[in-house]
C-alpha positions as CSV (number, residue, x, y, z in Angstrom):
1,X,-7.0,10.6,15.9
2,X,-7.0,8.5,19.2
3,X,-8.1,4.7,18.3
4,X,-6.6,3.5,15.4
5,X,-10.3,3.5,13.3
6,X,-10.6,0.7,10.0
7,X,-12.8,1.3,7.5
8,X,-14.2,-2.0,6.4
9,X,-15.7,-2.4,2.4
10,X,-17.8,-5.9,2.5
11,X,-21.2,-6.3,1.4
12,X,-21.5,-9.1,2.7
13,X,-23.3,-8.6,6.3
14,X,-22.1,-11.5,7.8
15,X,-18.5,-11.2,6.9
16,X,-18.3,-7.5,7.8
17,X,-19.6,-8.5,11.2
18,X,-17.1,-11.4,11.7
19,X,-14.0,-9.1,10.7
20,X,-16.1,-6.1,12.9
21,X,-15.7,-8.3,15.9
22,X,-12.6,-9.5,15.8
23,X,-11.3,-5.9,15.0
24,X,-13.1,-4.2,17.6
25,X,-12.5,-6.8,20.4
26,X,-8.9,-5.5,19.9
27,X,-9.9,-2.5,20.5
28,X,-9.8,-0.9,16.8
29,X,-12.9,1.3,16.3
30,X,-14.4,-0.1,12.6
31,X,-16.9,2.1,9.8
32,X,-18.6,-0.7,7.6
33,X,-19.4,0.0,3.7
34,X,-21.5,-2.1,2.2
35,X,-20.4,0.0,-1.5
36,X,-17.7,1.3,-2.7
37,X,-19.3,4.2,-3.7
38,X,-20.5,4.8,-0.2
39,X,-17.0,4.1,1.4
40,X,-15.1,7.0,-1.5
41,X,-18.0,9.4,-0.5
42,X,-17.0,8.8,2.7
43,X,-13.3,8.6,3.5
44,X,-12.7,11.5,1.3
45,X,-13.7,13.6,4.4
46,X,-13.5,11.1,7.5
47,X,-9.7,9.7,7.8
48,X,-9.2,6.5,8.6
49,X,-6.1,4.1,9.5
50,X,-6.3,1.1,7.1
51,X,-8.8,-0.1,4.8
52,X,-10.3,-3.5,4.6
53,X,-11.3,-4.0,1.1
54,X,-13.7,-6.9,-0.6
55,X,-13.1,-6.7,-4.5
56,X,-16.4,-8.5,-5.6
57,X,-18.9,-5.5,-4.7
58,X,-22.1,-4.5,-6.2
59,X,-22.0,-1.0,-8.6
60,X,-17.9,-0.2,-8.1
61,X,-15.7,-3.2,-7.5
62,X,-12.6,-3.1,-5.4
63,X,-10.6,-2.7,-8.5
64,X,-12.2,0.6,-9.3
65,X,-12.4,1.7,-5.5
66,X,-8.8,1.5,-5.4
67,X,-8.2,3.6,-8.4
68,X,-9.7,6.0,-7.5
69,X,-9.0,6.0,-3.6
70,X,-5.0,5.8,-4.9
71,X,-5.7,9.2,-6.6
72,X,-6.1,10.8,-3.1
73,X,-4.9,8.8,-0.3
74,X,-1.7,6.7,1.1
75,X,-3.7,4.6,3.6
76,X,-2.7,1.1,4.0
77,X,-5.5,-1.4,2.2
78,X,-6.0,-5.0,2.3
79,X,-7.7,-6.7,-0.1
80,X,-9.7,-9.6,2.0
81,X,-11.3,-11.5,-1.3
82,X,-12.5,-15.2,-2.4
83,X,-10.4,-14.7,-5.5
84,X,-7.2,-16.2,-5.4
85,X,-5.8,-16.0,-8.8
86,X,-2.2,-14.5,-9.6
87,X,-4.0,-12.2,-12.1
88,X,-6.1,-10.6,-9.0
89,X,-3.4,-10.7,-6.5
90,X,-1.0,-8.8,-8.7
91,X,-3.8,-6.7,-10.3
92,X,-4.6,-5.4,-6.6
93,X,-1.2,-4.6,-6.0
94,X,-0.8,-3.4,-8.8
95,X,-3.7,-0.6,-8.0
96,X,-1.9,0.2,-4.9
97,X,-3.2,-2.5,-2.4
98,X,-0.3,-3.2,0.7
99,X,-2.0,-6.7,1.5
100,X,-3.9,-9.8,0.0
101,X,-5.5,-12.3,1.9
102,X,-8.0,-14.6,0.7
103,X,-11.0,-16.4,2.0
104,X,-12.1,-18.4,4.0
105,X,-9.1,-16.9,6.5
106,X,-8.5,-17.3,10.2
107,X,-9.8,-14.1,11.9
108,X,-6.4,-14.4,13.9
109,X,-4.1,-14.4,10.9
110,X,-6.3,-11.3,9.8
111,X,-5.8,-9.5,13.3
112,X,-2.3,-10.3,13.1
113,X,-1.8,-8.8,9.3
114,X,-3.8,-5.7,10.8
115,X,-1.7,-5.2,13.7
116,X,1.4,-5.3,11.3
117,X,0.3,-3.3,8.7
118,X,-0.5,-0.4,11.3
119,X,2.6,-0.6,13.0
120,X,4.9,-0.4,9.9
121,X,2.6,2.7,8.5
122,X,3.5,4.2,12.2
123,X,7.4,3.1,11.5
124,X,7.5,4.6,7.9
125,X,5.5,8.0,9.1
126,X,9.1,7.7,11.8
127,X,11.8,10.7,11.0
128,X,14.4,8.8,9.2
129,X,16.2,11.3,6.7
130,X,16.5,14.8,5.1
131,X,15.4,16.0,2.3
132,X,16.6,14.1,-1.1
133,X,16.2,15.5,-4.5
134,X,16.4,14.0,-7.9
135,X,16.0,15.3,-10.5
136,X,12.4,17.6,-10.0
137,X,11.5,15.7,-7.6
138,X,12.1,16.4,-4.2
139,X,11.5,13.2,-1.5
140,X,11.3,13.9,2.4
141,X,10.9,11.2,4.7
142,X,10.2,13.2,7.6
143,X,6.9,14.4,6.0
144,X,6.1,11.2,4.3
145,X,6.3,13.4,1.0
146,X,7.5,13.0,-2.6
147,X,6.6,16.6,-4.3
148,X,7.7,17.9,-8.1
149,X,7.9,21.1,-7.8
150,X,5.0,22.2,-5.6
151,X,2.9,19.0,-7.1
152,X,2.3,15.9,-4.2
153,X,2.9,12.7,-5.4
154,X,0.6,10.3,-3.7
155,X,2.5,7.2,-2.6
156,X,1.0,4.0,-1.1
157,X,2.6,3.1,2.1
158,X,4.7,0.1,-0.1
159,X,5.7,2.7,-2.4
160,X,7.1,5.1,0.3
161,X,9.0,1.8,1.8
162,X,10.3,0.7,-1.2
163,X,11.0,4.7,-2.7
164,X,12.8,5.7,0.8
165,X,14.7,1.9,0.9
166,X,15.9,2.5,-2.7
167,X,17.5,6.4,-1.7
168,X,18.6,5.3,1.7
169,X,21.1,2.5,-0.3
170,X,22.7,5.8,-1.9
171,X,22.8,4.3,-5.9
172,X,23.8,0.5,-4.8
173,X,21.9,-1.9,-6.3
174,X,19.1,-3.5,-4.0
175,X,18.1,-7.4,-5.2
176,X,14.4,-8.1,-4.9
177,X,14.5,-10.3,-1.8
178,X,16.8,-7.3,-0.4
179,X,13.6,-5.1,-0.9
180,X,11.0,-7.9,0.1
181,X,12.9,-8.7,3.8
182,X,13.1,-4.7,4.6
183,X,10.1,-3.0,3.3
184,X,7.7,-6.3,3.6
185,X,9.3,-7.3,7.2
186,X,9.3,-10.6,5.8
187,X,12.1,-13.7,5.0
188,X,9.3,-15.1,2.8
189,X,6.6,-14.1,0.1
190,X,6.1,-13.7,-4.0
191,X,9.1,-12.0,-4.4
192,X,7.0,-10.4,-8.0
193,X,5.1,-8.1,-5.4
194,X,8.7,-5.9,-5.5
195,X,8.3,-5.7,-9.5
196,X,4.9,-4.3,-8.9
197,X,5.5,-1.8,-6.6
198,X,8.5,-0.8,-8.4
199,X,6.7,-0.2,-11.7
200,X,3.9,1.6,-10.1
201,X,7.2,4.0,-9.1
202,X,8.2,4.0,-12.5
203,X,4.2,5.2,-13.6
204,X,4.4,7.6,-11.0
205,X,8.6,9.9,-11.4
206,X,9.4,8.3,-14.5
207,X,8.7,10.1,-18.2
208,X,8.9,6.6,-19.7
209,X,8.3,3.5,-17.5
210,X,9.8,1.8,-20.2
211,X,12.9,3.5,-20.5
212,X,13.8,4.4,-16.5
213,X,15.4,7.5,-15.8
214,X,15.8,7.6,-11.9
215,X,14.6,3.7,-10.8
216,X,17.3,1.2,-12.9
217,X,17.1,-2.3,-13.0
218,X,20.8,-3.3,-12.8
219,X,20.9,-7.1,-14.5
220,X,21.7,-9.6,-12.0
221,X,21.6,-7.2,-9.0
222,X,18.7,-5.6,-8.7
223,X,17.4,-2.2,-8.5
224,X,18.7,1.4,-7.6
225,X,17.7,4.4,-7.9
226,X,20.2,7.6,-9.5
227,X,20.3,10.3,-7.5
């Protein structure tokens, strides 16, 4: 694809043009949506790196956008929103965001979250393994592919890291900061982030989220996964 290119959702015109320069001026090439409708129609034909994602938009908001973007695509998003509540932080990771950052930010801390979020999709898209099956499912990590049967399952860049991570410890228990430090390259952070992502697994192999086949929650340890 040459240029790592960012798709940028923000109706906002002068917003979009701050994050636009500062994306661009490290040499990123940027496609600005002022809609979410317009940025699905879109991306569903012109690939892009990482999406930069407002969630107050007019028609669709970034709730939606995600929904339905998550039915098709593992690219990394970050949310970039006003609303700092919990509830919307964990609702957008919940949807399959990677990142949250809220406004007003520092265009440098933003840069710096893009720059990390591209290299770890890089890392994870890395050989690292064969094959591993369970149960129908069959996960590669070569390929960047979790299929049942011949059926994809999308996964979200977090869910790969977390998915892979929880195979590659073999059935021991991983705690959540275990999971946070690796797959998050971070010491630091809302450790409930790991929850999320590991109940959006759950939605995703399981028959019953409620009642865990393959992802276990081992009391007092964490989480593993049965092979």
């Amino acid at each position: 694809m040459g240029k790592d290119r960012i798709a940028i959702v923000e109706d906002i015109a002068e917003m979009a043009e701050l994050i636009r320069l500062y994306l661009e001026n490290e040499g990123w090439e940027t496609l600005r949506f002022e809609t979410a409708e317009a940025a699905l129609e879109v991306l569903a034909v012109e690939p892009v790196n990482l999406v930069i994602l407002d969630l107050n938009l007019p028609g669709m908001n970034g709730f939606a956008f995600l929904d339905r973007f998550r039915r098709d695509s593992t690219t990394p998003v970050l949310i970039v929103s006003a609303r700092s509540a919990d509830e919307d932080i964990i609702t957008g990771l919940g949807y399959g965001a990677d990142e949250f950052v809220t406004k007003p930010f520092s265009p440098r801390v933003l840069v710096a979250r893009v720059r990390a979020m591209l290299r770890r999709a890089q890392g994870l898209a890395d050989p690292a393994s064969d094959q591993v099956t369970f149960g129908p499912f069959a996960f590669d990590a070569e390929s960047c592919l979790l299929k049942k049967g011949p059926e994809r399952i999308p996964l979200s860049n977090k869910e790969f890291g977390v998915l892979k991570f929880l195979i590659d410890q073999k059935g021991r228990p991983a705690t959540p900061e275990t999971i946070y430090r690796v797959v998050w390259k971070n010491e630091f952070g809302d450790l409930t982030a790991v929850a999320v992502y590991i109940q959006r697994l759950r939605r995703k192999i399981e028959l019953d989220a409620s009642h865990p086949l393959y992802i276990e929650t081992v009391p007092g340890m964490g989480y593993r996964i049965n092979l």
